[in-house]
C-alpha positions, 0 to 999 in steps of 0.5 A: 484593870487595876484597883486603887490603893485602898481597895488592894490593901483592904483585901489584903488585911484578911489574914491570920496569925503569921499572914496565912489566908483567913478570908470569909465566904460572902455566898456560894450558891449553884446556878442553873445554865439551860441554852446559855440562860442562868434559871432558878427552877429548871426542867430536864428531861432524861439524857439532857445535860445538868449543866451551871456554876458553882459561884464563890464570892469571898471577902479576903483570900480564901484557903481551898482544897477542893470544890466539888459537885455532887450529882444524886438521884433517888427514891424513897417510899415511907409505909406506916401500915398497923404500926410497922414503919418501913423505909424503901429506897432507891438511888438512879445515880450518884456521880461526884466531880470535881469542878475546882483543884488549885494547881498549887503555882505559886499560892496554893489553893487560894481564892482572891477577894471577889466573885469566883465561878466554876463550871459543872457538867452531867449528863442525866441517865435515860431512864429516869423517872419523873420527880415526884413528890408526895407525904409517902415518898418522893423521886428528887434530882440534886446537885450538891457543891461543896467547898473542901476547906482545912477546918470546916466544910461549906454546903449548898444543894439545889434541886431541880426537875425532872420531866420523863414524857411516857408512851402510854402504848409502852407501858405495861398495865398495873392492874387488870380489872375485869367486872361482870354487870348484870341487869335486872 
C-alpha cells in the first residue's frame, strides 16, 4: 500500500541539519502477550514464558542503535528496629536481550514514520516465589525495554505477577510452638 504524496513528504521533512534522522518517539510501551491475548496485568506461574512486544510509534525517522529487554526479579527487606535502618536484598534473576539490532543494509538503524513492534521472550526460573508487596518489603517481577539512542536513552518498565502455588505438605515449619494447659 502505497501512501499519497503528502503523506510521504510529510514524514520525510523530520530531519536535522544535513538531512540526518530527527524523528520524535509518539509512545513506546511493553505489551503482555498471554495465549495469543494482548493484557495489561497478566499472572504467571513459575516455568511460564514472559512473552509480549516492545511497541515503538514514531513521527519521522528515527536513528537507533539498539533496543533491549531487560527481565528482573527481586526482593527487598526494610527493617527500622531502635533507629538502625537496615536494607536486605535479593535478586532471582536479571536476564537482558536484545529484541531489536539494525542490520545496517542500507539505512542504518533507522525507524520509519509509524507503528514499530519487537518481540520478547523469557522464560520464568522454577523456583520463585510469589509477588509479594508490603510497607517492609516486597518481591516484584519486571520487564524493563529500552530504546538504545545516540544522545539519550528512553525507558519504560512494567510489572507483572507472579502466582507460585505451595504444597503445604512441603513445606518445612517456621516455627514449633508447643503450649502446655492447666486447668484448675
Amino acid at each position: 500500500m502505497t501512501l499519497p504524496m503528502q503523506s510521504r513528504l510529510k514524514s520525510d521533512m523530520f530531519s536535522c541539519v544535513g538531512g540526518k534522522p530527527c524523528g520524535t518517539i509518539l509512545n513506546f510501551d511493553i505489551y503482555f502477550s498471554q495465549n495469543n491475548v494482548l493484557r495489561s496485568d497478566p499472572v504467571y506461574t513459575p516455568g511460564d514464558v514472559v512473552e509480549g512486544y516492545c511497541v515503538v510509534h514514531c513521527k519521522g525517522r528515527l536513528k537507533i542503535d539498539s533496543i533491549e529487554a531487560k527481565f528482573f526479579g527481586r526482593a527487598k527487606a526494610n527493617t527500622n528496629a531502635y533507629k538502625d535502618y537496615q536494607t536486605q536484598e535479593l535478586v532471582y534473576f536479571n536476564e537482558d536481550q536484545v529484541v531489536y539490532e539494525p542490520n545496517f543494509d542500507g539505512e542504518q538503524g533507522l525507524l520509519k514514520d509509524g507503528f514499530h513492534k519487537f518481540k520478547f521472550s523469557f522464560r520464568l526460573p522454577e523456583n520463585i516465589p510469589s509477588t509479594f508487596i508490603h510497607y517492609h518489603g516486597y518481591i516484584k517481577y519486571s520487564v524493563k525495554a529500552t530504546i538504545i539512542k545516540p544522545m539519550i536513552n528512553q525507558h519504560v518498565e512494567r510489572f507483572f505477577t507472579v502466582y507460585s502455588p505451595l504444597d503445604p505438605s512441603e513445606c518445612e515449619p517456621v516455627v514449633n510452638i508447643t503450649r502446655f494447659f492447666a486447668s484448675l
